[in-house]
C-alpha positions in Angstrom: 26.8 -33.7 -30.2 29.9 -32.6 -30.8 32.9 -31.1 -29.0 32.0 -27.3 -29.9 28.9 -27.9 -29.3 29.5 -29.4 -25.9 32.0 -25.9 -25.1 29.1 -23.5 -27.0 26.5 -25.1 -24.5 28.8 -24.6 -21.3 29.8 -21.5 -22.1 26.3 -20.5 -22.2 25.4 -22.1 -18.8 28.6 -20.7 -17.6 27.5 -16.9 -18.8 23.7 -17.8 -17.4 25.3 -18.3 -14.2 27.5 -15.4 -13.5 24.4 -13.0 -15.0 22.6 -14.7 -12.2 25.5 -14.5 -9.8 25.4 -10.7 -10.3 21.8 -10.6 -9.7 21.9 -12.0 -6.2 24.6 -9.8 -5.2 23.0 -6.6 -6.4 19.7 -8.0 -5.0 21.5 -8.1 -1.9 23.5 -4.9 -2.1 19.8 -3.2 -2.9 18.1 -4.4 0.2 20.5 -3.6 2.1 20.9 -0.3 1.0 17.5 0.5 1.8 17.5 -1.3 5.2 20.9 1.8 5.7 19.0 4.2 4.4 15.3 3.1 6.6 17.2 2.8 9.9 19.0 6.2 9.5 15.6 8.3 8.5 14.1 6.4 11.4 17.2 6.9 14.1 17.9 10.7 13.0 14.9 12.3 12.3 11.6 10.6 12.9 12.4 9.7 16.5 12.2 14.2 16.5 8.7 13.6 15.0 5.7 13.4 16.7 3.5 10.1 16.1 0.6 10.8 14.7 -2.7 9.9 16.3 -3.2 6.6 13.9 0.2 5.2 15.1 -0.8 6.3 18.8 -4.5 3.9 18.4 -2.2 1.2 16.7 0.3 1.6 19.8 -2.2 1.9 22.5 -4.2 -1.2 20.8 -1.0 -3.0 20.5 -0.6 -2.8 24.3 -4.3 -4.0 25.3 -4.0 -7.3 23.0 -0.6 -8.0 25.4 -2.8 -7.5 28.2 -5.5 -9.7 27.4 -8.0 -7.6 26.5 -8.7 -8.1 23.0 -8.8 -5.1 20.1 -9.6 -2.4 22.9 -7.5 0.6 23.1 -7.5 4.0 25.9 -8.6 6.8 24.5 -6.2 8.2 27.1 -3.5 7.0 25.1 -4.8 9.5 22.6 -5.5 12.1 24.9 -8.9 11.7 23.6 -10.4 12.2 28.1 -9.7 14.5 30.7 -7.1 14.1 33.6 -10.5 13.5 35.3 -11.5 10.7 33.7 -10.8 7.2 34.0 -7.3 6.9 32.4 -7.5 3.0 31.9 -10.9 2.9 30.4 -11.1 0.4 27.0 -13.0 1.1 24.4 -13.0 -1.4 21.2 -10.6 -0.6 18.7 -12.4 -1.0 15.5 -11.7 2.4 13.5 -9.1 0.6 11.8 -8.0 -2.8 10.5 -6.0 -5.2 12.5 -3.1 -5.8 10.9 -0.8 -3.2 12.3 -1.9 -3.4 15.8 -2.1 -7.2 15.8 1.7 -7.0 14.6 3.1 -4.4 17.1 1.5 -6.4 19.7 3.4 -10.1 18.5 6.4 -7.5 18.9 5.9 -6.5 22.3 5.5 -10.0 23.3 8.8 -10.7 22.4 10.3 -7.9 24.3 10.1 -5.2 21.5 8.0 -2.9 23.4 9.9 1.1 22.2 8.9 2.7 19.3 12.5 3.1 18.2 11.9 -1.1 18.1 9.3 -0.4 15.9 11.1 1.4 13.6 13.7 -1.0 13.1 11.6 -4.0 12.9 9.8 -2.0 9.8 13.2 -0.6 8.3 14.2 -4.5 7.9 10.8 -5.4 6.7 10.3 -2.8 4.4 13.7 -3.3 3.3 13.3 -6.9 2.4 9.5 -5.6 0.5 11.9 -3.5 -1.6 14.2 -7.1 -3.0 10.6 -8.4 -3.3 9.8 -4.9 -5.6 13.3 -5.5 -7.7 12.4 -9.8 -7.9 9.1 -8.7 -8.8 10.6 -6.2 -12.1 12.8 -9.4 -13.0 10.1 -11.6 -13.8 8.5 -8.8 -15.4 11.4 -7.5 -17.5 14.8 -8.9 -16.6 17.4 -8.7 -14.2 18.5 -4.7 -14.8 15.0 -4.1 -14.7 14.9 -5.8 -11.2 17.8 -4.2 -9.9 16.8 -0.4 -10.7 13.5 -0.7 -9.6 14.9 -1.6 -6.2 17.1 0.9 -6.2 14.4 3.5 -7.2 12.1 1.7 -4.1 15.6 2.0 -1.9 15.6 5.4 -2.0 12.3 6.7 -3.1 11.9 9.2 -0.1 8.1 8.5 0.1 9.0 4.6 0.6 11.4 4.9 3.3 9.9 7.7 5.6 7.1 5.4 6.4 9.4 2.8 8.2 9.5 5.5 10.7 6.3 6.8 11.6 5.0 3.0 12.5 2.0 3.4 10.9 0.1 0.9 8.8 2.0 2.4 5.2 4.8 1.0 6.9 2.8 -2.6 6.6 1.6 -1.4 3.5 4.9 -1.2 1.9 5.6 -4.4 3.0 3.0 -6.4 2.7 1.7 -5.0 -0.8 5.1 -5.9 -3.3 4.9 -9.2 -1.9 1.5 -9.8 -2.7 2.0 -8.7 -6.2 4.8 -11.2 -6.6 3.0 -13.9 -5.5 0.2 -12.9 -7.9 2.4 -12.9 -10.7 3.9 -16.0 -9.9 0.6 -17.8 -9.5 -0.6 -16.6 -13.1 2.8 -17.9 -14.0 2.8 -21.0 -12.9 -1.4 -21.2 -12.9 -1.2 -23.3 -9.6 -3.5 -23.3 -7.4 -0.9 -23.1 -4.3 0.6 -20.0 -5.5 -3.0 -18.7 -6.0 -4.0 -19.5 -2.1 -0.2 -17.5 -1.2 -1.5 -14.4 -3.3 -5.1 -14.4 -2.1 -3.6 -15.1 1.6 -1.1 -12.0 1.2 -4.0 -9.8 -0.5 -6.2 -10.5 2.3 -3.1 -9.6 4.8 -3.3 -6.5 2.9 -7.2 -5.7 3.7 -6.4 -6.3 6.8 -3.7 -3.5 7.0 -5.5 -0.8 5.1 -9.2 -1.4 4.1 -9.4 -0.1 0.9 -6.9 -3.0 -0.7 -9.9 -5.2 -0.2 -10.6 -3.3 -3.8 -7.3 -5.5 -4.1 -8.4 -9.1 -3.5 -11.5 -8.5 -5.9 -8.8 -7.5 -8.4 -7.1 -10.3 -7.8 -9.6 -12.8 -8.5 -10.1 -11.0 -11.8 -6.7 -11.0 -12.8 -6.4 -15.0 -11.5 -9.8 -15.7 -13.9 -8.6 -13.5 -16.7 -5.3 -15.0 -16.8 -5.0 -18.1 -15.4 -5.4 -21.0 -18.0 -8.2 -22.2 -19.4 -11.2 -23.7 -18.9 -11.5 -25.3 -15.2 -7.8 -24.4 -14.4 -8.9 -20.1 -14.1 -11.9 -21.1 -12.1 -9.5 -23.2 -9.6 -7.0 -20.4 -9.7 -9.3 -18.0 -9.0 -11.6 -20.1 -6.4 -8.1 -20.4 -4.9 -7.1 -16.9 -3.9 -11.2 -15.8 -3.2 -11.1 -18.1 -0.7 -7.9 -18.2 0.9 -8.2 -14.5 0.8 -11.6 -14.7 2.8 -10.3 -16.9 5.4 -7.9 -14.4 6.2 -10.4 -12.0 7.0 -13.7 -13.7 7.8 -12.4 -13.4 11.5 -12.1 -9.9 12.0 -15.0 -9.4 9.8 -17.1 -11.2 12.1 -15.6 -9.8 15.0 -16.5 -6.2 13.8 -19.9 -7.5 12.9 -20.9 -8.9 16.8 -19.0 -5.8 17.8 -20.8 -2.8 15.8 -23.7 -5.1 14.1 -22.0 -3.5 10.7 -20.4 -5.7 8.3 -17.0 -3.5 7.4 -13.8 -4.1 8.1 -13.4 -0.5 10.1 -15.6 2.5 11.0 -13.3 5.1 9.7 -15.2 5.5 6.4 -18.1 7.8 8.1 -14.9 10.0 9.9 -13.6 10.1 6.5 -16.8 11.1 4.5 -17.9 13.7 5.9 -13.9 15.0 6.2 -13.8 15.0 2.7 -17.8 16.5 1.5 -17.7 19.8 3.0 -17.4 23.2 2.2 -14.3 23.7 2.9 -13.2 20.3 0.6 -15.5 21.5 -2.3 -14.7 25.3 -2.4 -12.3 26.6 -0.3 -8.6 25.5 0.3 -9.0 22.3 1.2 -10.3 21.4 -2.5 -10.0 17.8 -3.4 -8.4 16.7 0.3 -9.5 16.0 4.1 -10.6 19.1 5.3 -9.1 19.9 8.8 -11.1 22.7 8.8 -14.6 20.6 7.8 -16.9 20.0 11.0 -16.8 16.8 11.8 -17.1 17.2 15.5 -20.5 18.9 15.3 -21.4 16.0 12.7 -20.5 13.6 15.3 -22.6 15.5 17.9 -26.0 15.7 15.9 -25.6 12.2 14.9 -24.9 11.2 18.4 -28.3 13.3 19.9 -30.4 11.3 17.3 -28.8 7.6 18.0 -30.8 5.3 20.2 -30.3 5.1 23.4 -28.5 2.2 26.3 -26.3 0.8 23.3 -22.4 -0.1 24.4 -20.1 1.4 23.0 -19.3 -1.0 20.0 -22.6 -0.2 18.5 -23.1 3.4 19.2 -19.5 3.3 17.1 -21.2 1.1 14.4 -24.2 3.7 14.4 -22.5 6.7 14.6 -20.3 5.0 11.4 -23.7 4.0 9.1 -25.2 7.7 10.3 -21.7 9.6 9.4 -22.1 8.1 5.8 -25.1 8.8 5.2 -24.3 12.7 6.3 -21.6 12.5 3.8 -23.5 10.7 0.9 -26.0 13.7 1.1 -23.3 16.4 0.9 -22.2 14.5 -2.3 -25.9 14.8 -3.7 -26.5 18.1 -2.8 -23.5 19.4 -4.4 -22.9 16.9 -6.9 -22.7 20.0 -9.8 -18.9 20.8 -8.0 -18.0 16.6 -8.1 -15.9 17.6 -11.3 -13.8 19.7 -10.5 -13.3 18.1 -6.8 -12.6 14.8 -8.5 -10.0 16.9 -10.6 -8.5 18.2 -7.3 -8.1 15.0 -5.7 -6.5 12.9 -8.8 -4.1 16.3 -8.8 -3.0 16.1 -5.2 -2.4 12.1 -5.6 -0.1 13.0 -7.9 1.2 15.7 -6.2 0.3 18.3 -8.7 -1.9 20.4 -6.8 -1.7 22.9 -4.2 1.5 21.6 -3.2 2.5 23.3 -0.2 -0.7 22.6 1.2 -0.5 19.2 0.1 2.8 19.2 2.2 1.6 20.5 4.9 -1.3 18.1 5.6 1.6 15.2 4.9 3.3 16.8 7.8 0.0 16.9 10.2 -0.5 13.0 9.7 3.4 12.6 10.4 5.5 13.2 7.3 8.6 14.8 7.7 8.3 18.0 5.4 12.0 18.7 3.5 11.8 14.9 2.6 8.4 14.9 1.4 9.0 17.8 -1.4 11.8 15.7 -2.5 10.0 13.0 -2.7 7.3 15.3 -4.5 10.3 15.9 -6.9 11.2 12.2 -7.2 7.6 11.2 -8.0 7.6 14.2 -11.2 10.5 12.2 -12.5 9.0 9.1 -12.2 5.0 9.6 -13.9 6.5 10.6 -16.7 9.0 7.3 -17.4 6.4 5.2 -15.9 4.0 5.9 -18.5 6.5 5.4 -21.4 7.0 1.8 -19.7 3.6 1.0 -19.7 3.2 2.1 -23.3 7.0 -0.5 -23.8 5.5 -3.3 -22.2 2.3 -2.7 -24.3 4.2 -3.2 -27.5 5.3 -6.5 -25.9 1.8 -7.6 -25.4 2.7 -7.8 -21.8 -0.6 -7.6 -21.0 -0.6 -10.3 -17.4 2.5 -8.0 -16.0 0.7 -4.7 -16.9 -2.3 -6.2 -15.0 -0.7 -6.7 -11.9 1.3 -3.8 -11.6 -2.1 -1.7 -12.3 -3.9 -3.4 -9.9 -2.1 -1.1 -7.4 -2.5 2.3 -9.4 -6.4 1.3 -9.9 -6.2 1.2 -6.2 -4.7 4.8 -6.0 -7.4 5.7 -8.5 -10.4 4.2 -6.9 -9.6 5.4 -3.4 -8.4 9.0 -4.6 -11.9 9.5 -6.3 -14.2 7.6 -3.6 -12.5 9.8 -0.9 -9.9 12.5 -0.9 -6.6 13.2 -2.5 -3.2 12.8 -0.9 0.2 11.7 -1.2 -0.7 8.1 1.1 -3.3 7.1 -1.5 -0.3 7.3 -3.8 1.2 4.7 -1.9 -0.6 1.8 -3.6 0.9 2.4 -6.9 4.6 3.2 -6.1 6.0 -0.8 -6.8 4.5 0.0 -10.3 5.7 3.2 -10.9 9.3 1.9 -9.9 9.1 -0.9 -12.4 7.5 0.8 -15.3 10.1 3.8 -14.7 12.6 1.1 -15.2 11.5 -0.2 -18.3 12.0 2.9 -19.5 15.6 3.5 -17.7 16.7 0.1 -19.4 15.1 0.7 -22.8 16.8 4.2 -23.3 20.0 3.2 -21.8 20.0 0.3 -24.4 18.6 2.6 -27.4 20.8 5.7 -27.4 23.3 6.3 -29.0 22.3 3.6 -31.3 19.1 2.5 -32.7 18.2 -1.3 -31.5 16.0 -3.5 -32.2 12.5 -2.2 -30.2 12.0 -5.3 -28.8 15.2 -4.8 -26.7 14.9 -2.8 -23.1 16.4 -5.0 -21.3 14.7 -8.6 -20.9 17.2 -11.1 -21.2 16.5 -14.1 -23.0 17.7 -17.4 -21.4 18.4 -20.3 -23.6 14.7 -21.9 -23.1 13.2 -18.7 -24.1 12.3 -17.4 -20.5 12.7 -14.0 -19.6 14.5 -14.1 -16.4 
């Protein structure tokens, strides 16, 4: 080798390393950027909010597991009795997964017992979740990529609200990029480590909100579809089925002796027949959770029919299986208006539907209203970019990283369609519409004024032919 070669190569390495130098730096400007911005949201206008009734079961759950008495919470708490009643009465806490309650409750334990703790445990959290967003768009499509899809997660006014209503999209949003990552690591690297990491962190993410279990069976797809040949895909995706499992066999099993249902909450019923009424299928409601839907009275006839002398973790179970069954026959008996409802509810996920009212029933579940609608206006910039960025990584025959960022929007799909339409089951897809919409930031920035070579948008080609 020769002496120009020997300054070509270190001038290379030398180039590598200050390109990677400038990474870490923005990576670190990003995150904290949107730890800044989280905290301030959370400190000057949510602590004005009122938590919503979700956060208040989490909170209320949270304080029983302190107290020794398992996933109970006082319906109290949620003003849910009379003065008359017993105030510390328990009841089990099952409605929702444990995730969220089982983490405010490790929080109170170690003295962060205020909601205002809350909030800034989840503005750090979800801060980190947003470097894990821009590392996440680097292994996907380079280091500017990264960085400006954190930014766009840093600021994204649907992301950082929810670091201040302490509800489980405040989990979500952490626990969700992360598990993304580790997937695409894992069909990286096809190791079976990595794979138990990304099943582990999918099944974190059941446990948080139930319908990403829709997420761990993508998962296993992905890790079978992508991960090697032969016996290596089967151990990759034996690897994160099982690992995710184990995470939540326990509360599984714990529901099961609870209720005698196997579910890992009894919300869906609630949420059925919320969103297969009149009101959701012809009136203003159309394609969301109608407020306005009877629910109580559903609970009430389902309650006069239920057996009698069962505790109150079955009659929950029952009233659950019974609830669904109410809503499963609205669905059949109006199943000539599904269309168009369907149409409603993909519209309102993408917040181009009734917009207002969309708004307003953001606010009722705790949204702050003026930074919704801009984050409404946010999201209309994004669709549009994101879907050029699918169609650029398409051309690269990216077809592993497309996967695993449309896990998440199959999610939005899936639970949009199955049950109502709203800007939180948008919440799934936002990491990919960040990246995508970056891809296409980076591609134009790098095409106009002058005409490149296609190929070019951004991914930066190390010397061994990796793109990082």
């Amino acid at each position: 080798m020769g002496e120009a070669d020997v300054r070509s190569g270190t001038a290379v390495d030398g180039a590598a390393d200050r390109r990677e130098r400038t990474f870490r730096l923005g990576l670190l400007t990003v995150v904290v950027l949107a730890a800044v911005v989280r905290i301030l949201f959370s400190f000057t206008i949510a602590v004005d909010l009122p938590t919503g009734m979700d956060s208040d079961t989490y909170e209320s759950t949270a304080r029983a597991l302190t107290e020794g008495h398992g996933f109970q919470f006082r319906p109290a708490d949620l003003r849910l009795l009379s003065a008359k009643e017993d105030p510390e009465r328990l009841v089990p806490s099952i409605a929702h997964p444990p995730f969220q309650s089982a983490f405010l409750a490790s929080l109170r334990l170690v003295g962060l017992d205020s909601w205002n703790a809350f909030r800034a445990i989840f503005s750090i959290l979800d801060a980190l979740a947003v470097g894990a967003t821009a590392l996440l768009g680097r292994r996907i499509a380079g280091r500017r990529v990264g960085l400006l899809a954190g930014l766009i997660a840093a600021l994204h006014p649907i992301w950082f609200q929810a670091a201040g209503f302490a509800a489980s999209e405040a989990s979500f949003f952490f626990l969700l990029p992360i598990a993304m990552l580790l997937l695409h690591v894992a069909l990286e690297r096809k190791t079976v480590a990595w794979g138990i990491a990304a099943g582990a962190a999918a099944g974190l993410t059941a446990l948080d909100r139930s319908e990403a279990a829709l997420l761990m069976g993508l998962f296993v797809i992905l890790a079978f579809v992508f991960g090697g040949t032969g016996r290596h895909r089967l151990l990759l995706a034996a690897a994160v089925v099982l690992s995710g499992l184990l995470v939540v066999a326990p509360w599984l099993i714990h529901v099961k002796r609870t209720t005698g249902e196997l579910t890992l909450s009894t919300n869906a019923g609630v949420t059925l027949v919320g969103s297969n009424c009149d009101a959701t299928y012809y009136g203003v409601d159309l394609g969301t959770f109608g407020r306005t839907c009877d629910v109580l009275g559903s609970v009430m006839t389902v309650s006069l029919a239920r057996p009698k002398n069962l505790d109150q973790g079955h009659i929950d179970g029952y009233n659950d299986r019974a609830l669904r069954k109410v809503g499963q026959r609205y669905i059949r008996d109006h199943k000539g208006r599904l269309p168009t409802v369907l149409a409603a509810r993909l519209l309102r996920t993408a917040g181009l539907f009734r917009i207002d009212h969309s708004i307003d029933f953001d606010e009722s579940i705790g949204a702050h209203g003026p930074t919704q609608r801009v984050g409404f206006v946010v999201n209309w910039v994004l669709m549009p970019l994101a879907a050029v960025g699918a169609v650029l990584l398409g051309r690269r025959r990216s077809w592993m990283s497309l996967s695993v960022l449309g896990s998440g929007v199959l999610m939005t799909l899936v639970t949009a369609l199955a049950v109502y339409g709203a800007t939180r089951a948008r919440i799934s897809s936002e990491p990919a519409m960040a990246i995508l919409a970056a891809v296409t930031v980076v591609f134009l920035y790098d095409r106009y004024p002058r005409l490149t070579d296609s190929s070019k948008f951004g991914v930066e080609h190390s010397p061994d032919g990796a793109d990082h």
